[in-house]
C-alpha atoms as a printed R data frame, in Angstrom:
   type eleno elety resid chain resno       x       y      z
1  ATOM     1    CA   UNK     A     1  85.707 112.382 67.022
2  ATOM     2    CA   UNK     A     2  88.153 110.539 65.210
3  ATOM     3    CA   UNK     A     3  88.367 106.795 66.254
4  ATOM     4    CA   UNK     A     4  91.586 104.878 66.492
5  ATOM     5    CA   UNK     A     5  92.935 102.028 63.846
6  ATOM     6    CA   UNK     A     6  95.845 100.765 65.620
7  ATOM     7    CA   UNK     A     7  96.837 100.704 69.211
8  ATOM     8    CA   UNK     A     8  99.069 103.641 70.292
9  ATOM     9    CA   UNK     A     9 102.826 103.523 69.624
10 ATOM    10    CA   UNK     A    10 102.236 100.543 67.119
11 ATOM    11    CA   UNK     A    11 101.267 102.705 63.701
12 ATOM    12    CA   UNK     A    12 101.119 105.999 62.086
13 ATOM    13    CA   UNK     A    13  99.409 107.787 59.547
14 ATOM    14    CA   UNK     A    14  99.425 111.258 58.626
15 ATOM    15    CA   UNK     A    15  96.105 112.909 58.068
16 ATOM    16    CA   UNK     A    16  94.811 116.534 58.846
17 ATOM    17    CA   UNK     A    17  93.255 115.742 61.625
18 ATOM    18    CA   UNK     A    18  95.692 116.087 64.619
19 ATOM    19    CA   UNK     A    19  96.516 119.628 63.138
20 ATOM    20    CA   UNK     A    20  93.396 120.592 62.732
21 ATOM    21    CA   UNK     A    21  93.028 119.495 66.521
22 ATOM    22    CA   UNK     A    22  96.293 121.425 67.350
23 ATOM    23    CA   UNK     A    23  94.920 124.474 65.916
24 ATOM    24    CA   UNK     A    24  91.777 124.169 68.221
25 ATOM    25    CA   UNK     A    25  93.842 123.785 71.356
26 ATOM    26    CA   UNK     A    26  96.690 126.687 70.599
27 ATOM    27    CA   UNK     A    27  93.105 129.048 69.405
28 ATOM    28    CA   UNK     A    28  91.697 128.262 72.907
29 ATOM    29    CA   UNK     A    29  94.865 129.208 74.838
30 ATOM    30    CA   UNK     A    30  95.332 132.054 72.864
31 ATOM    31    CA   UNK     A    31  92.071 133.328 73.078
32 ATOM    32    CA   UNK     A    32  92.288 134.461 76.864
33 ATOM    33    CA   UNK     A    33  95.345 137.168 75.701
34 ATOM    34    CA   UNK     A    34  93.432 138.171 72.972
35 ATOM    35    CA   UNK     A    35  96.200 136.499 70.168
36 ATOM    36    CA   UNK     A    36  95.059 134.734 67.226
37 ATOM    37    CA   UNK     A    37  96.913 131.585 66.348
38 ATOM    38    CA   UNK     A    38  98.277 132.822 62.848
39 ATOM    39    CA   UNK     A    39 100.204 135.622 65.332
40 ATOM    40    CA   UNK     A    40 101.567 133.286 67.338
41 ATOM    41    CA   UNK     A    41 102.803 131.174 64.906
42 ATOM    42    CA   UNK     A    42 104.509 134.179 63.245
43 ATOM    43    CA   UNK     A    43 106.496 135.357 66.302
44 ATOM    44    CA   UNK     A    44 107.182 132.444 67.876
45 ATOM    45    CA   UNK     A    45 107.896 129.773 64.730
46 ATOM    46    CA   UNK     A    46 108.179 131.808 61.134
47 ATOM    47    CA   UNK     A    47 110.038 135.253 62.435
48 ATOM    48    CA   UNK     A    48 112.406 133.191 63.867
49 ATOM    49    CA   UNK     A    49 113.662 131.391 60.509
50 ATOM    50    CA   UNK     A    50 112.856 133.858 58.456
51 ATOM    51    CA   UNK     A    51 109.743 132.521 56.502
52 ATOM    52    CA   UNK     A    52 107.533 134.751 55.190
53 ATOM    53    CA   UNK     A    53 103.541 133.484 54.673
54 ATOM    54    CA   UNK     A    54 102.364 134.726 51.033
55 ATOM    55    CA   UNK     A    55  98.356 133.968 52.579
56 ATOM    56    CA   UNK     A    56  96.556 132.178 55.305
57 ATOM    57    CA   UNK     A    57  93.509 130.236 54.544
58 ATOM    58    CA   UNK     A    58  90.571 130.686 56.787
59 ATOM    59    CA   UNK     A    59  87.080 129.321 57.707
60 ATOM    60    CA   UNK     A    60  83.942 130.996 57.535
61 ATOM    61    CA   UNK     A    61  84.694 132.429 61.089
62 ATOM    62    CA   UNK     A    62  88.323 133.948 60.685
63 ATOM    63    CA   UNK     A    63  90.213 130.640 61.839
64 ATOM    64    CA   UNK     A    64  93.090 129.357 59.902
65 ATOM    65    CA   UNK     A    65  92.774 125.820 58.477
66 ATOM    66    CA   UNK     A    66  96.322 124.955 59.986
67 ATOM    67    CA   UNK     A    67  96.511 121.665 58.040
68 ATOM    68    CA   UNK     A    68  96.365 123.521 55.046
69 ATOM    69    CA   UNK     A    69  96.019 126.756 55.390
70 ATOM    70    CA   UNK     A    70  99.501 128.552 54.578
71 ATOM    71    CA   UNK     A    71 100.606 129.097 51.302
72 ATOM    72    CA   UNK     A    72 104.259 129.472 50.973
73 ATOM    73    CA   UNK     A    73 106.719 129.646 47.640
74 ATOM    74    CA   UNK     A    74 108.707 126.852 47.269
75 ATOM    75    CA   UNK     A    75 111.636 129.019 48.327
76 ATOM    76    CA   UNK     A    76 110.278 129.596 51.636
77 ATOM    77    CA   UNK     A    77 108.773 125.712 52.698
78 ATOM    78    CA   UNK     A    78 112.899 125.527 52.247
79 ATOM    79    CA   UNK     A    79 113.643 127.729 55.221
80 ATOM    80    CA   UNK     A    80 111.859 124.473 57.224
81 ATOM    81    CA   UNK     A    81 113.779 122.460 56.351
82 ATOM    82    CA   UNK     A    82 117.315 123.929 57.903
């Protein structure tokens, strides 16, 4: 739904949107094995480095808000980094 302002390759700009759109597409694979992308992310991302997730914001229907929906002490957003 989100239009374009440069051609591709030429400019970027952060925004929430392709995350949001990344959450979408990882909650529709998932869905078929019965995972929920928070789960996913845990195994396969966060257990790995060792983060630990203080909260997950969610919508109205369960779904994290992956753009912002982690909350995280400054301590762990560290672990990213390395």
């Amino acid at each position: 739904m989100s239009k374009a302002t440069a051609e591709p390759g030429m400019r970027f700009s952060y925004g929430p949107i392709p995350f949001q759109c990344f959450g979408e597409l990882m909650r529709s694979k998932l869905e078929p094995q019965n995972e929920f992308v928070e789960a996913y992310l845990q195994r396969r991302v966060l257990d790995p480095i060792g983060m630990k997730v203080g909260n997950w914001r969610k919508d109205a229907d369960g779904n994290i808000n992956l753009p912002a929906g982690v909350f995280l002490t400054p301590r762990e957003q560290g672990k990213s980094l390395f």
